[in-house]
N, C-alpha and C positions, 0 to 999 in steps of 0.2 A: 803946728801939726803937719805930720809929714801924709803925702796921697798916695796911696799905692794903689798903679792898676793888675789886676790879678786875671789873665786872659786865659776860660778854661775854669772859672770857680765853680763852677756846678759838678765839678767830678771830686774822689777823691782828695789827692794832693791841694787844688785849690781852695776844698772846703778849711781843711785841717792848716795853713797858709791863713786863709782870711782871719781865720778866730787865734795866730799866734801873733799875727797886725794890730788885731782890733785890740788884742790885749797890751800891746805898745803902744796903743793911744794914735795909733793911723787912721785916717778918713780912707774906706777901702770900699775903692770902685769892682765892681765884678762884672766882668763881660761872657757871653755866652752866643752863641749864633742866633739862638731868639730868645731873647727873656723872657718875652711875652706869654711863650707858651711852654717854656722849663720851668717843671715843677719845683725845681732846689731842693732836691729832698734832704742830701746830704748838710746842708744850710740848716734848714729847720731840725735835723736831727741832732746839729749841734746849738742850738738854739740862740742862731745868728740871721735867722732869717731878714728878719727888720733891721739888721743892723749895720749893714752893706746898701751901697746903689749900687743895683743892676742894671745893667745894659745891652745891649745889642749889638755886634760886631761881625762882621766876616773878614777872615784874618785873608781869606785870599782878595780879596779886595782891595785895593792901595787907598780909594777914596775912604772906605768907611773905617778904615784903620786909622786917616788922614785925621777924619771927624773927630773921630771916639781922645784920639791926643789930642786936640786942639782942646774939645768939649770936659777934660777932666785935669789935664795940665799934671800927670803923674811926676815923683819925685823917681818913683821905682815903680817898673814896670814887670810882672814876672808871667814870661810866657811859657803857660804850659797844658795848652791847648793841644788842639788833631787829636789822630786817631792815637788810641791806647794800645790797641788790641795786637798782636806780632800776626795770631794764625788769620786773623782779618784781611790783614797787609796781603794776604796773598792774596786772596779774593777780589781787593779790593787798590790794587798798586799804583790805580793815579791817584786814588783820593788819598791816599799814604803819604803822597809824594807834594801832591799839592797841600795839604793838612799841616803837613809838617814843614817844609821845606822852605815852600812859599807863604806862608803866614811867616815864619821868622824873617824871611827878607822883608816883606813891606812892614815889620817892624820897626829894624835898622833902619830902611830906610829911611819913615817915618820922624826917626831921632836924628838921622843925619840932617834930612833939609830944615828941620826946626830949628836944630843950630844951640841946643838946650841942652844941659847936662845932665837930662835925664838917664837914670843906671838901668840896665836892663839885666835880667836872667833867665836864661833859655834853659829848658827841660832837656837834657841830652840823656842817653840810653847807655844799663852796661850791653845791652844787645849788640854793640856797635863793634864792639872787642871779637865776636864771636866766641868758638871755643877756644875758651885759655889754659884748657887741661889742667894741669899740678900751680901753673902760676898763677898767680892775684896779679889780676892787669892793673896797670897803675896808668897816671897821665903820658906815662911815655911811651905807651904799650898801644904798635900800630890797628886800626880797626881793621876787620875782616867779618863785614856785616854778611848775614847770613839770611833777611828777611829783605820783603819791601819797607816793612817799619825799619829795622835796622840801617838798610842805608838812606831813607828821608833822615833821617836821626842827627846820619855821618855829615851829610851835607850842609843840613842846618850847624852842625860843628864848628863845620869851615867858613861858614858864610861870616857865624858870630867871628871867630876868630879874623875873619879877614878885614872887616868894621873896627876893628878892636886897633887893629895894628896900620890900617892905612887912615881912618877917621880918628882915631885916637877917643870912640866911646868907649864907656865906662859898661862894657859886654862881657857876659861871663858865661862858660856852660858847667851845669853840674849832670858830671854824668854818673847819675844815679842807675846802682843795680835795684834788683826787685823790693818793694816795698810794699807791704799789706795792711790790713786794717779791719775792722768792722763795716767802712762804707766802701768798700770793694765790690762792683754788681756780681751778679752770679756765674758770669762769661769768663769773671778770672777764674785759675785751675783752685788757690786756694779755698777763695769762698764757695765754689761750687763744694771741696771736699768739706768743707764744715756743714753746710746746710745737709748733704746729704746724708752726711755721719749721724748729723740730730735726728733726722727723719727717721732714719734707721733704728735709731736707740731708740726713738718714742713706737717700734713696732711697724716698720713700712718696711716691705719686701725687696724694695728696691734693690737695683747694681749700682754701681759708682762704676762709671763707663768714663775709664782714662784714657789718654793718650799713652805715649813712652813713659814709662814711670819710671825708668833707671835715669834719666836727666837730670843733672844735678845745678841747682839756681843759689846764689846770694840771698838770704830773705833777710829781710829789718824792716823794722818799726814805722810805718809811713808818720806819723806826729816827732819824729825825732829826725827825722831826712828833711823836713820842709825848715824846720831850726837853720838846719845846713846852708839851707837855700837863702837863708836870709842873711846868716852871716858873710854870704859871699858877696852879698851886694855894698857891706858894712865895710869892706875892704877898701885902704885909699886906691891899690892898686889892682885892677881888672884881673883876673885869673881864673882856671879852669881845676875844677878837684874831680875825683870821683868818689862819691859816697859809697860806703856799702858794710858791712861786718867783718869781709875778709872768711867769712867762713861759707861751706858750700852744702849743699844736703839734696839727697834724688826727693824725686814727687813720693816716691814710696816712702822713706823716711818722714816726710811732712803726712800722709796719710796715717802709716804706722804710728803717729805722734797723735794726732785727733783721736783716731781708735781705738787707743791704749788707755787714754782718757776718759772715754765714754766706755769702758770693757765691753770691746768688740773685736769680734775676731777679722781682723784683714781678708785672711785668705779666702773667707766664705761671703764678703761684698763685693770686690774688687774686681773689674773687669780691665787691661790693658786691650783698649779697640782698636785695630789697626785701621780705622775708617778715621780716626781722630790724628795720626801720625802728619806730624806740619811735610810739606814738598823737602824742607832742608829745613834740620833744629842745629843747636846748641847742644854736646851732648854734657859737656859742663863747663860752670863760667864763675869766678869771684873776683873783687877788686879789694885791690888794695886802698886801705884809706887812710894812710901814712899821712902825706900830704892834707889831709883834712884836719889832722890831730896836731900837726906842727904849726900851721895858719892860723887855721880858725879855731881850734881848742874845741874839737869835737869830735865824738868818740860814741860809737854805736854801744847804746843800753842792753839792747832787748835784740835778743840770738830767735832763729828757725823755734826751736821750743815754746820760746815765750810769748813769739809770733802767735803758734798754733793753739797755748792756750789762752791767752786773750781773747781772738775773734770768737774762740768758742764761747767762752764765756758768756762773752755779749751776744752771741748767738743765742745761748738758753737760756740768757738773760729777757730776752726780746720775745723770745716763745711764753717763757711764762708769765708775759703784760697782759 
């Protein structure tokens, strides 16, 4: 039985990761900054709560990173911890930086002084690319981060890659563009516009207070991106992909897509608030996921539409429990 530790399961991508392990027949550890007091909701909404050991970790710490390897002896380790958030990052640009930056090095590290061939997979960003305009960045395509998250991102890039090629671990970054889901909080832009959409349809007066809405983002399937994540650790040889659809779409087209769904009219919810406008965006970004489909035989399902109707789905799925 193969161990994987999953640093970061409480969000997201490590929920929907833990339950594609467990269904491999992995023993899967979950770390989180306090278990003790994380609810797991995302865990229990996929109905893996009990199914995982949880633990305790602070990734800026070298000792407790030290511990948490010693105490669980992973075969595969996938970090994909720190801050989530871009418009955070600016608020917030040490903890960005240490979050992200410095939790991946005392992982590395971590694997270097053990001396063990444990594989690691680090969460990298398409935010890193910045604006790509007309092209689909690929692995060759240099970064031009444009956030404090975007360059913690770039850093942790280099650091994996510089482990990779002077330690000779078995480290890899997937740089993943945007991915969604039903266990998305509400802080993301998508699931903010579904919740508010259904609100709306069930009779609430509300505005849908956006930022830049002509922004155009990569969206895909978060359960079909962590697939990815796995099979890059499944490789004999270490390497770097970037996951994504290849296709682009503004916040408005992902709004106007919910909308049209619940027959609503856009123009009479919609607010673009220029109090919401990031210090410096992206004003569009896609990747190319060539290299994903030639490697690893993996090939984006589920396009921006299918995106938007899923979450909703289970959005009014969720309402009418």
């Amino acid at each position: 039985m193969k161990k994987a530790l999953i640093c970061g399961i409480s969000g997201q991508d490590g929920a929907y990761l833990a339950q594609l392990l467990l269904n491999k027949g992995y023993q899967v550890f979950g770390a989180s900054r306090d278990s003790q007091i994380n609810t797991f909701d995302n865990l229990k909404a996929l109905g893996i709560r009990g199914k995982t050991q949880l633990l305790s970790i602070n990734l800026g710490d070298f000792r407790s990173v030290w511990q948490t390897l010693n105490k669980t002896e992973p075969d595969e380790i996938y970090n994909l911890a720190g801050m989530t958030s871009v418009g955070l990052s600016f608020e917030q640009p040490v903890e960005a930086i240490e979050s992200i930056s410095v939790g991946t090095l005392n992982l590395l590290e971590g694997i270097r002084i053990s001396g063990k061939s444990t594989r690691l997979y680090c969460a990298g960003s398409g935010e890193c690319f910045g604006n790509t305009g007309d092209v689909a960045a690929s692995e060759e395509t240099p970064f031009r981060p444009r956030s404090p998250y975007a360059v913690a991102k770039s850093a942790a890039y280099w650091q994996t890659a510089n482990y990779r090629e002077a330690y000779g671990i078995h480290a890899c970054t997937g740089i993943l563009f945007n991915h969604e889901s039903p266990l998305r909080p509400e802080r993301f832009v998508t699931k903010k516009i579904v919740k508010s959409a259904c609100r709306i349809a069930a009779g609430g007066q509300e505005k849908l207070h956006l930022g830049n809405i002509e922004v155009k983002r990569d969206w895909g399937w978060a359960p079909e991106y962590v697939q990815a994540m796995w099979l890059m650790l499944q490789q004999d040889k270490p390497d770097d992909f970037v996951i994504a659809t290849g296709k682009n779409n503004s916040v408005k087209q992902f709004v106007s897509t919910v909308f049209e769904l619940l027959d609503l009219d856009l123009e009479q919810h919609i607010v673009s608030d220029p109090e919401l406008f990031r210090p410096a965006d992206i004003s569009s970004n896609r990747g190319n996921p060539g290299k994903a489909a030639e490697k690893l035989h993996w090939q984006p399902q589920t396009f921006m539409q299918g995106v938007a109707s899923k979450m909703l789905a289970a959005e009014l799925g969720q309402a009418e429990q």
